[in-house]
N, C-alpha and C positions, 0 to 999 in steps of 0.2 A: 723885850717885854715892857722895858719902861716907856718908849715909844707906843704900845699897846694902851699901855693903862693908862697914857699921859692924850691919848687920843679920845679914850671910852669918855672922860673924865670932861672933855674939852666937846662932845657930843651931850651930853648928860647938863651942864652949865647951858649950852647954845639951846638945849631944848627947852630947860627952867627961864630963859628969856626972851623964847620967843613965847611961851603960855601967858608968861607975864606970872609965873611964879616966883614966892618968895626967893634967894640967894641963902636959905639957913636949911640946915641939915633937920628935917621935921618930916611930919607924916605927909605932906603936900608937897615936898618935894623927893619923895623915894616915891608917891603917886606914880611919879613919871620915869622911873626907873625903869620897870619893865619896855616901854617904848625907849627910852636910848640903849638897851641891848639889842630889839626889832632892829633901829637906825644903824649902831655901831657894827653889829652883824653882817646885814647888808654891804656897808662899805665894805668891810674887811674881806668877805665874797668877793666883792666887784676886785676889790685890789688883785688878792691872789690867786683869781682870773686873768683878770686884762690890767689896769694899770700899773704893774709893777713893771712889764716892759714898756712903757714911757720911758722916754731918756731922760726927762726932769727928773727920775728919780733916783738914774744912777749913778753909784759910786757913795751918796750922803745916805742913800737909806734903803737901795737895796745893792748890794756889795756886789755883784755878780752881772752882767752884761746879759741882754737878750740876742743869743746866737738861734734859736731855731731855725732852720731852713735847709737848704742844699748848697753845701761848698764844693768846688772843685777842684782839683790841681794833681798833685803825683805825691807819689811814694818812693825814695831811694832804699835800694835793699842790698841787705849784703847776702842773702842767699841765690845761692845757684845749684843746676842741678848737680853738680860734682865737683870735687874741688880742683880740677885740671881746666874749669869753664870758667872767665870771669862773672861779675856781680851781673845780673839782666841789667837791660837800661831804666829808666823813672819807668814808673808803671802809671796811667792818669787815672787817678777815682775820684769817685764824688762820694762825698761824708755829708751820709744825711743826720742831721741833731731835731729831737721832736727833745722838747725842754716846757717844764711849769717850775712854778713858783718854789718848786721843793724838790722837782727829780730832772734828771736828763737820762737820755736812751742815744746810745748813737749807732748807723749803722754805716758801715764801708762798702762801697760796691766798686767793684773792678770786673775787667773783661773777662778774666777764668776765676772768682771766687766773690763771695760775700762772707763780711766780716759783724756780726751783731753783738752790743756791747750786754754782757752780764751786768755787768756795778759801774757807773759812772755820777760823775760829780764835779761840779764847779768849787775848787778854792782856794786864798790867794797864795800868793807866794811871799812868806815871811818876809825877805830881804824889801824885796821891791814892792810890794801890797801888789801887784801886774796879777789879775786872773788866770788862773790854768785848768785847761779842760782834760781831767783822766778818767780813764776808762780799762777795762778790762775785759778782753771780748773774746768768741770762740769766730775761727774763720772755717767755713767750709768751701773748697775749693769745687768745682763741676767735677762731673765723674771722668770727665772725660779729658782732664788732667790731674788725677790724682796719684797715677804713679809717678809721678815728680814732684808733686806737690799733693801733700797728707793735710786730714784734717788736722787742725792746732790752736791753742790757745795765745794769748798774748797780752800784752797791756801796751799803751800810750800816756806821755805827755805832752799835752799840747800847748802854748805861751800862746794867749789870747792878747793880738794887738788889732786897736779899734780904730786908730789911726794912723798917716794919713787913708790906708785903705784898709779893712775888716780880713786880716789874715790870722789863721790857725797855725802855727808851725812848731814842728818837734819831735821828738826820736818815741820810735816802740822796739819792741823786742817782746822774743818768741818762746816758747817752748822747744821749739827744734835750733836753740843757740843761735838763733837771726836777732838782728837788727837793722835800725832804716832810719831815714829820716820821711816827717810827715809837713807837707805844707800844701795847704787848700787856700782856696779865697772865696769868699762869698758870693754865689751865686743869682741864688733865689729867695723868694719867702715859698714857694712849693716844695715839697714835699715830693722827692721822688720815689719810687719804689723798686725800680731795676736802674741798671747802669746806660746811662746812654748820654755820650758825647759827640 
């Protein structure tokens, strides 16, 4: 907020000096008030639009990293279809993230199931300030493996590292007493909408 108002403030002064208005708090200078809210408006749009993923601005002023796109990589899981069978092997998905300035949406798409997140949220992590991507999602498996694999809910956390290469990595777990590990790497800036590797 004090960045907001320390911005409105610093629009409003820039605009009394380019008119060639007084610099004293009077009735010719709130004139121009109504036009540095039109200006400050404006920008603040355009920001929580498009320049907030700028990389000049992350980390100093907007906390959270721009991931939108298609990641790829695999899932390790410790469920199986019975407990006399070991764990499956990695399973490969692509975790698409559609993300703005104030919400993220992620979905998981693998070969028998898609996974779409309910509640998802970028925030840091206390010890290390290091972003982490959670989510909480419903997966629905195809019909046509669902008697081994039921519909189910779950949650993930993900440790966002941005270098030296843009990896997502970190454990979820399940409603049906699973858990996994999760680790993608950036793919794309598209948007997929089915699984395909």
């Amino acid at each position: 907020m004090w960045i907001q108002l320390g911005s409105f403030i610093c629009v409003w002064l820039l605009l009394l000096l380019i008119s060639g208005t007084r610099m004293l708090i009077g009735w010719e200078a709130l004139k121009r008030f109504p036009e540095a809210v039109v200006i400050y408006s404006c920008g603040h749009l355009f920001f929580i639009l498009r320049a907030w993923r700028w990389k000049i601005f992350y980390a100093w002023l907007v906390p959270f990293p721009d991931l939108q796109g298609t990641w790829a990589g695999t899932i390790e899981t410790t469920w199986s279809v019975n407990s006399t069978e070991p764990p499956k092997p990695p399973i490969p998905v692509l975790l698409v993230i559609r993300q703005s300035f104030s919400s993220a949406n992620c979905v998981m798409f693998s070969k028998e199931s898609g996974s779409t997140s309910n509640v998802a949220q970028l925030i840091g992590d206390e010890e290390t300030a290091q972003p982490q991507l959670c989510f909480i999602y419903s997966n629905r498996p195809r019909a046509s493996v669902r008697d081994g694999s039921e519909i189910h809910a779950g949650a993930a956390i993900l440790k966002v590292v941005m270098k030296p290469k843009r990896i997502l990595e970190g454990q979820y777990w399940t409603d049906r007493k699973t858990t996994g590990d999760i680790q993608v790497l950036f793919k794309s800036k598209k948007l997929m909408d089915r699984f395909s590797m």
